[in-house]
C-alpha positions in Angstrom: -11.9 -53.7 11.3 -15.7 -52.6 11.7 -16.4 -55.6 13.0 -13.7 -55.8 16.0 -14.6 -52.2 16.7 -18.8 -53.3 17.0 -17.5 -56.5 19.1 -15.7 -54.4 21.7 -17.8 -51.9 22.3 -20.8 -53.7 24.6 -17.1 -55.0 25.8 -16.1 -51.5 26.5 -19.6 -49.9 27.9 -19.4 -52.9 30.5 -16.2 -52.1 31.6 -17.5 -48.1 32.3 -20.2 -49.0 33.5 -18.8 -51.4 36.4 -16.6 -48.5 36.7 -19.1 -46.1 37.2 -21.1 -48.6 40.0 -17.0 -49.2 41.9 -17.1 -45.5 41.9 -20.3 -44.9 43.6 -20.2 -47.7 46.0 -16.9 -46.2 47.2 -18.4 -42.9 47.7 -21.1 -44.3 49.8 -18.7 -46.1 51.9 -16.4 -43.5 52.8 -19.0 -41.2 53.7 -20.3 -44.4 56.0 -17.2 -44.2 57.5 -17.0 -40.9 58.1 -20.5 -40.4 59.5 -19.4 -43.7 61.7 -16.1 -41.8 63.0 -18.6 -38.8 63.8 -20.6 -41.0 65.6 -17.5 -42.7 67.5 -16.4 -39.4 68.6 -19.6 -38.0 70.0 -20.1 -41.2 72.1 -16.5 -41.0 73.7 -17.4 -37.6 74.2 -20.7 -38.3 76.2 -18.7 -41.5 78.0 -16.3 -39.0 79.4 -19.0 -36.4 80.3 -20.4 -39.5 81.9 -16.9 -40.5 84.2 -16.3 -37.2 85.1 -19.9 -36.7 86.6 -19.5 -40.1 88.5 -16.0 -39.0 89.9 -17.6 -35.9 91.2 -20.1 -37.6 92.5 -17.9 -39.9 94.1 -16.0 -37.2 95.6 -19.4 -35.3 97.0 -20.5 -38.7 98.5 -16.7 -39.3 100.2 -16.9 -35.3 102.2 -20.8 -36.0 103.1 -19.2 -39.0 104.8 -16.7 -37.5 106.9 
């Protein structure tokens, strides 16, 4: 009985450990995508800052024309 018990256990500890590594690995990940949606959302943010500047000064350069 020992002897199955001292046979499973490097069995066992591997098992925990890749358990352990899954773990971390998917912690890292979702806070790469998180930090990633972050970043998404800042750059549509500037993008529309950016469109509504041009339509302004689209609309500055149409009543200098008239």
């Amino acid at each position: 009985m020992y002897e199955i018990a001292i046979a499973l256990l490097p069995v066992i500890a591997g098992i925990a450990g890749v358990w352990v590594n899954l773990n971390s690995t998917v912690a890292r990940l979702k806070s790469r995508v998180i930090q990633l949606e972050l970043e998404n959302n800042e750059f549509k943010n500037i993008a529309k800052e950016l469109l509504e500047s041009v339509h302004r000064l689209e609309i500055m350069i149409t009543k200098m024309q008239k």
